[in-house]
C-alpha positions in Angstrom: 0.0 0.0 0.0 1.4 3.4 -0.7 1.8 6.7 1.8 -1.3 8.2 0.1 -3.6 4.7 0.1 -2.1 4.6 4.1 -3.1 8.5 4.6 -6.5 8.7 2.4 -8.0 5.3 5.0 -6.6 7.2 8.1 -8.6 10.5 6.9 -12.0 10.4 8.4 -14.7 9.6 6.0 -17.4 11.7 5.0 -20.1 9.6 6.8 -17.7 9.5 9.7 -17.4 12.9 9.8 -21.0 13.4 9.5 -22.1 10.7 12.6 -19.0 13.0 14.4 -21.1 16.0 14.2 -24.4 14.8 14.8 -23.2 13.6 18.3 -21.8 16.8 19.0 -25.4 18.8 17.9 -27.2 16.3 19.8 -24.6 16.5 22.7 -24.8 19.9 22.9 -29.0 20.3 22.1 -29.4 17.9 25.7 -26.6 20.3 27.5 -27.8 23.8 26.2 -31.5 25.2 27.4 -34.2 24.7 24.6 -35.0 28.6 23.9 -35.5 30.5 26.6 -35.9 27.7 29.1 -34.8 28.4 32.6 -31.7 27.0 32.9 -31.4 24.0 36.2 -30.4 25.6 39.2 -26.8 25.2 40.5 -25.7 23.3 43.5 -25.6 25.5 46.6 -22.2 26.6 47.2 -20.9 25.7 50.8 -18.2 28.3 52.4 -15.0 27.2 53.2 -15.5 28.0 56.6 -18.7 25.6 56.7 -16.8 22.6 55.4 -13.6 23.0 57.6 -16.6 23.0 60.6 -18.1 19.8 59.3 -14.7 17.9 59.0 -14.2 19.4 62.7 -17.3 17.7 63.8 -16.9 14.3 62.2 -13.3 14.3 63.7 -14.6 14.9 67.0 -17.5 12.4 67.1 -15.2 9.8 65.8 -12.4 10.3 68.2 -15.3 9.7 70.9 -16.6 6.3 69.1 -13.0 5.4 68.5 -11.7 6.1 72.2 -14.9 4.2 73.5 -14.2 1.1 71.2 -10.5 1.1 71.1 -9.6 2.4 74.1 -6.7 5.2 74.2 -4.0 2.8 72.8 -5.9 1.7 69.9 -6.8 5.2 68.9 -4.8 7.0 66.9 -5.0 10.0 65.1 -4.9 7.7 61.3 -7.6 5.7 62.8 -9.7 8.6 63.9 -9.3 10.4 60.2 -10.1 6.9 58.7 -13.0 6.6 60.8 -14.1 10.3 59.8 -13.4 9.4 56.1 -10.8 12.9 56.0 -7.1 12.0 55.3 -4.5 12.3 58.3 -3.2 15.6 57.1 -6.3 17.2 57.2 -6.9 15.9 61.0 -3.5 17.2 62.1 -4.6 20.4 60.0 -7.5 20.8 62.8 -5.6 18.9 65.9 -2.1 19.1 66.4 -1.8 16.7 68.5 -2.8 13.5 69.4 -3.9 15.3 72.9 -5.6 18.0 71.6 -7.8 15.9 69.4 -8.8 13.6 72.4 -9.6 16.0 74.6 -11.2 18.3 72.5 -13.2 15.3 71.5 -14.5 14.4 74.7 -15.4 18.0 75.7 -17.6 18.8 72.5 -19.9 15.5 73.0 -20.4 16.3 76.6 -21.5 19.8 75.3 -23.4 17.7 73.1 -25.0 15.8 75.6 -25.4 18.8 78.2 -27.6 20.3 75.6 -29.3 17.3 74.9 -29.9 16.5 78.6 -31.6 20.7 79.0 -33.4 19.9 76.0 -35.4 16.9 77.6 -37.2 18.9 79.8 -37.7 22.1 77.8 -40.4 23.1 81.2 -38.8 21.8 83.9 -39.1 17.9 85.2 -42.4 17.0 87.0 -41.4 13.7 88.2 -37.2 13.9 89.9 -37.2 9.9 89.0 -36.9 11.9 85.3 -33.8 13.6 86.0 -32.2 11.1 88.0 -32.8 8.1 85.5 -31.4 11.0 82.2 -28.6 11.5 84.6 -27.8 8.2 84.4 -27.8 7.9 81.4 -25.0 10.0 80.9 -22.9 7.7 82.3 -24.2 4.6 81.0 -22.9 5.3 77.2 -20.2 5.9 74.8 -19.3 9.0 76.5 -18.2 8.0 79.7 -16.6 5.1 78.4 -14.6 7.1 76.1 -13.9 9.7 79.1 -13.0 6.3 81.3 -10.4 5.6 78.6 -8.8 9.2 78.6 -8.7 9.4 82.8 -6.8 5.8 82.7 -4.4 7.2 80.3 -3.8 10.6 82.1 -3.1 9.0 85.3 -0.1 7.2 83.8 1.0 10.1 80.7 2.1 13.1 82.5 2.0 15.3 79.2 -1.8 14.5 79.6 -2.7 14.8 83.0 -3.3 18.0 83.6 -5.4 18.9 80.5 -7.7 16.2 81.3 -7.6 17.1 84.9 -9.0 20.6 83.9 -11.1 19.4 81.2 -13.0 17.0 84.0 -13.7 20.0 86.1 -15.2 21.9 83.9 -17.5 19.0 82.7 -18.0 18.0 86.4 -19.1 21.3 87.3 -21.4 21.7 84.2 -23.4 18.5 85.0 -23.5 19.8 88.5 -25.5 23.5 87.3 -27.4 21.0 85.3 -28.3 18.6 88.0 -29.4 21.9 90.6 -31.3 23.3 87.5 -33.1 20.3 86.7 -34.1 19.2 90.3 -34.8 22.6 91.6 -32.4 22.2 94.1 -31.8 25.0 96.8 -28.4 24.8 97.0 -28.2 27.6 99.9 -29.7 25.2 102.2 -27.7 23.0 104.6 -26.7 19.1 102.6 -28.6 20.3 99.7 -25.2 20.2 97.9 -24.0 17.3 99.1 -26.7 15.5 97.6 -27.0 17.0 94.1 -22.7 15.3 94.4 -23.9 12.3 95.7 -26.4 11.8 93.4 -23.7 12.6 90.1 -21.2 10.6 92.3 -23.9 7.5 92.4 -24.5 7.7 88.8 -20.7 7.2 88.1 -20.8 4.2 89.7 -23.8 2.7 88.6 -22.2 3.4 84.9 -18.9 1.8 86.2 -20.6 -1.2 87.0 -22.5 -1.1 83.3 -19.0 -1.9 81.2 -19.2 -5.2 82.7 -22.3 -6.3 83.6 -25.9 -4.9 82.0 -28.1 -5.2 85.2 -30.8 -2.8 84.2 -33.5 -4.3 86.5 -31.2 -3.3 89.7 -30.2 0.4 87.9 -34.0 1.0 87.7 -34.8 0.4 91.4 -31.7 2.6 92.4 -33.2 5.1 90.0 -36.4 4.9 91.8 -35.0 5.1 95.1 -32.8 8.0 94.3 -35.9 9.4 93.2 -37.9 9.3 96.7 -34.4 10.3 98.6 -34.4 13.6 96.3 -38.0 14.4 97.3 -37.1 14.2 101.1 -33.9 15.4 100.8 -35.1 18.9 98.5 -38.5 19.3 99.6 
């Protein structure tokens, strides 16, 4: 075959040519509006601030599931950004440390939950068997067993110690308002406060005794107990 037989089959035929441009017009008749058709309306555009949020968020709500399921050796920061579906680099972008992401973790779902917990009785409690048994219930999920897991590590890291030391206080004395709001507890008379404690203290334990052992029939007759001591004890 010669050079101009090879180059006159590798040129495009007419009808070729013509199939080539009636995909393009029909291409472009199915992208472009028919006359003065509105044209679809585009995708809302989320600010850069608004996504950086969101990928905060997800990082902290992981770090909690991770922390609860893992414990604090099993939870890096790779498995946390895995678990949030973001890359490592952008978790380290938000948390520079390992610390900083745990404990920033832990504080915005007890926010989380704080809110929540207000939330339930939007008009006050009528019944303090209520309050006690949501009380409980703060320490009877993922939460305080992802908390559990960073007080066992600061008692032996000393670099993290004292930042979860700090960061218990401030969520101790939280649920306390919460617990004197929610009972209608006069704190200004004598043992008043010493029983809003006791009753957070008794809760701890009862969600202590919960990672091992599910006895819900006993938890509801504390609950109830707790309940008539309240009534006494606050009037």
């Amino acid at each position: 075959m010669s050079t101009t037989e090879a180059a006159e089959r590798a040129e495009p035929t007419d009808a070729n040519t013509d199939a080539t441009d009636v995909t393009t017009d029909a291409t472009t008749d199915a992208t472009e509006p028919a006359g003065n058709a509105p044209r679809s309306p585009r995708l809302p555009h989320v600010p850069k601030q608004d996504r950086s949020r969101a990928t905060r968020q997800r990082l902290l709500a992981a770090a909690v599931a991770a922390l609860a399921e893992h414990g604090w050796a099993g939870s890096t920061v790779s498995v946390v950004a895995e678990r949030a579906g973001v890359s490592r680099g952008a978790a380290q972008h938000h948390f520079r440390t390992r610390e900083d992401l745990f404990t920033a973790a832990v504080e915005y779902v007890a926010e989380e939950r704080s809110t929540a917990l207000r939330a339930l009785f939007p008009e006050g409690a009528a019944d303090r068997r209520e309050v006690v048994a949501a009380l409980v219930d703060l320490y009877t999920g993922p939460l305080f067993r992802a908390a559990l897991h960073l007080w066992v590590a600061a008692s032996d890291e000393e670099q993290l110690r004292p930042r979860v030391t700090e960061l218990e206080a401030r969520v101790g004395r939280e649920t306390h308002r919460i617990a004197v709001e929610l009972l209608a507890a006069d704190e200004s008379r004598p043992g008043v406060r010493e029983t809003v404690q006791g009753l957070l203290d008794m809760s701890r334990g009862l969600g202590l005794a919960n990672l091992l052992t599910n006895d819900e029939g006993r938890r509801e007759r504390v609950v109830a107990q707790w309940g008539v001591l309240l009534d006494e004890a606050l009037g």
